[in-house]
C-alpha positions in Angstrom: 127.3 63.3 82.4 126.4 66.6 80.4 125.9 70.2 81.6 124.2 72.6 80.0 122.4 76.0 80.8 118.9 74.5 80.9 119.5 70.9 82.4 122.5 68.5 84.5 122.3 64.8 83.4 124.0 62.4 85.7 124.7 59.3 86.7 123.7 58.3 90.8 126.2 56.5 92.5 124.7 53.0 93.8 125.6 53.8 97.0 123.9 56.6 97.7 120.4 55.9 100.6 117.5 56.1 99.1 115.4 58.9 100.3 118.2 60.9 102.0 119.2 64.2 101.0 122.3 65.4 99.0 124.2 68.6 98.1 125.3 69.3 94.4 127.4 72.1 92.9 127.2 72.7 89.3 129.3 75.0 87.5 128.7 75.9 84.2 130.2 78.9 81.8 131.6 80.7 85.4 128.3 80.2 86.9 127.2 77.9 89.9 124.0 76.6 90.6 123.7 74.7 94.0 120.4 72.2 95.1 119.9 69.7 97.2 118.1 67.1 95.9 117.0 63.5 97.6 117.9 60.0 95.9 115.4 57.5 94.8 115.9 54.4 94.8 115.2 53.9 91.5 112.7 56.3 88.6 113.0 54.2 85.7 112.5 56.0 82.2 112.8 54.8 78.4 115.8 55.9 76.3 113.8 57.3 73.6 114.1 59.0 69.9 111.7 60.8 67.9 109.0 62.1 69.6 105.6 60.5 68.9 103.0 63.8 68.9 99.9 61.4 70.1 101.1 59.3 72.6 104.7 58.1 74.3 108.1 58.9 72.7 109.3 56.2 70.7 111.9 53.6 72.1 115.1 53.8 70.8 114.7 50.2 70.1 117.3 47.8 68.5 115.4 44.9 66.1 116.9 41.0 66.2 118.4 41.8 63.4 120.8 44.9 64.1 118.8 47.5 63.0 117.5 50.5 64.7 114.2 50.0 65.3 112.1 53.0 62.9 109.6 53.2 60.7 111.8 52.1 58.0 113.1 49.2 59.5 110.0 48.0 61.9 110.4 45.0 64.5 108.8 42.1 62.9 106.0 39.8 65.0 107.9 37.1 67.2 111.1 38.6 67.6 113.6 40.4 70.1 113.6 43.7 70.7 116.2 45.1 72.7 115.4 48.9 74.5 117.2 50.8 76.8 116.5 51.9 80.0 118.0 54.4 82.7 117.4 55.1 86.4 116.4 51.1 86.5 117.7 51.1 90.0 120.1 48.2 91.2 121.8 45.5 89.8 123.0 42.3 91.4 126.0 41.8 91.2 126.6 45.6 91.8 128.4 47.2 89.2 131.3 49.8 90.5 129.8 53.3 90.0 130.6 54.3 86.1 132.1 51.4 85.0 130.6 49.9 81.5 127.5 47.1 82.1 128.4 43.7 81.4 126.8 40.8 80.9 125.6 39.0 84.6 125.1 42.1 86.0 120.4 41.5 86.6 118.1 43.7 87.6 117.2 43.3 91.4 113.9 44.9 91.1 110.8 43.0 89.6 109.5 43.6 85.9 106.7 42.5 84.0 106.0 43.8 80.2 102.9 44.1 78.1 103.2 44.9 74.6 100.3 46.1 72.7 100.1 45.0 69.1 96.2 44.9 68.5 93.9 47.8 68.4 91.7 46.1 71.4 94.1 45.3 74.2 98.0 44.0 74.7 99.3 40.7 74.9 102.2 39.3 77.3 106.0 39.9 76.0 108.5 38.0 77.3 111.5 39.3 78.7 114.6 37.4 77.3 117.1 39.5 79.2 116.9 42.3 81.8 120.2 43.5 83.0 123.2 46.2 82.1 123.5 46.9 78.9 127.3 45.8 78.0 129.9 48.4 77.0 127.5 51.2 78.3 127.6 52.7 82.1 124.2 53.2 84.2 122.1 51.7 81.4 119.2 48.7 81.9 119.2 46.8 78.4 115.8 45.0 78.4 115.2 42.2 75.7 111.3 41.6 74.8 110.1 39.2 72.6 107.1 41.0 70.9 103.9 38.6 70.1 104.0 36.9 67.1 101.6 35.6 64.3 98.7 34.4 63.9 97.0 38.0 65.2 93.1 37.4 65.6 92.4 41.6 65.8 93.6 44.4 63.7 97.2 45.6 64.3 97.2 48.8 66.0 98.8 52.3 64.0 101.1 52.9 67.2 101.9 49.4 68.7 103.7 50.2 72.3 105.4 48.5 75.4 104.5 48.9 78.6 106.6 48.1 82.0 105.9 47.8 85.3 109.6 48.4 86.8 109.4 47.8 90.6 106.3 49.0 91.1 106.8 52.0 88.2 105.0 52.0 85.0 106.1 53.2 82.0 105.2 53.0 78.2 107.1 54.3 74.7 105.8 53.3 71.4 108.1 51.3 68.7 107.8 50.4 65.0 105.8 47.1 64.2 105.2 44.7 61.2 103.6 41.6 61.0 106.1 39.7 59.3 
């Protein structure tokens, strides 16, 4: 949770109804701001980094091998890459409200992932692992394995993923090499 004079970023309880309407108080340098606001049962977004100017943000994106995923160190065709996602919704079995993810803990709503590598369409990731992201609190950690050699179309300048999270789409670009 962080408060500041231009935004409030925090984590839902679980058990708050979806679509009902709830009271907050925020108090920040002797000021208070009040709003009520409903909950949703779930708006899913990328964790993201540096801004991409043309299109989505980039993923903060972790490659097989350790690395933060950037333009110096780029994912590499047929591997795992492991991004981060909040506001995913719920998890089975539920996690108690701020606790750290751990592993076991899947995402309940349905998810389907598109990666686009080539300059003339996207190909079918496969998700390796879609659940809480261990050690972190309120965090979806989504493996993909991104499509791998032989490519039969150029590679595209901006390769991206896209998700459909429980009926939500969403899309942030990532760093790419062949091999």
């Amino acid at each position: 949770m962080s408060v500041s004079s231009q935004q409030a970023v925090v984590q839902v309880p679980y058990e708050l109804n979806p679509n009902e309407l709830y009271a907050i108080e925020i108090s920040h340098d002797g000021g208070v701001a009040y709003a009520v606001l409903p909950a949703a049962p779930q708006e899913p977004a990328f964790l993201t980094g540096t801004p991409n100017q043309a299109g989505p943000a980039y993923a903060l994106a972790i490659n097989a091998d350790g690395t933060v995923n950037s333009a110096a160190n780029p994912a590499v065709g047929g591997t795992v890459v492991t991004f981060y996602i909040n506001g995913a919704g719920i998890l089975s079995p539920l996690p108690q409200d701020g606790t750290a993810g751990k592993s076991g803990q899947n995402l309940v709503a349905p998810i389907t992932v598109s990666v686009a590598v080539h300059q003339s369409g996207t190909d079918d990731g496969s998700i390796e692992y879609a659940g809480a992201a261990p050690g972190l609190a309120g965090i979806l950690q989504l493996n993909v394995r991104v499509p791998g050699p032989p490519y039969f179309r150029p590679l595209d300048a901006e390769p991206a993923v896209y998700l459909n999270l429980g009926g939500t789409g969403l899309a942030a670009s990532f760093w790419f090499r062949q091999q």
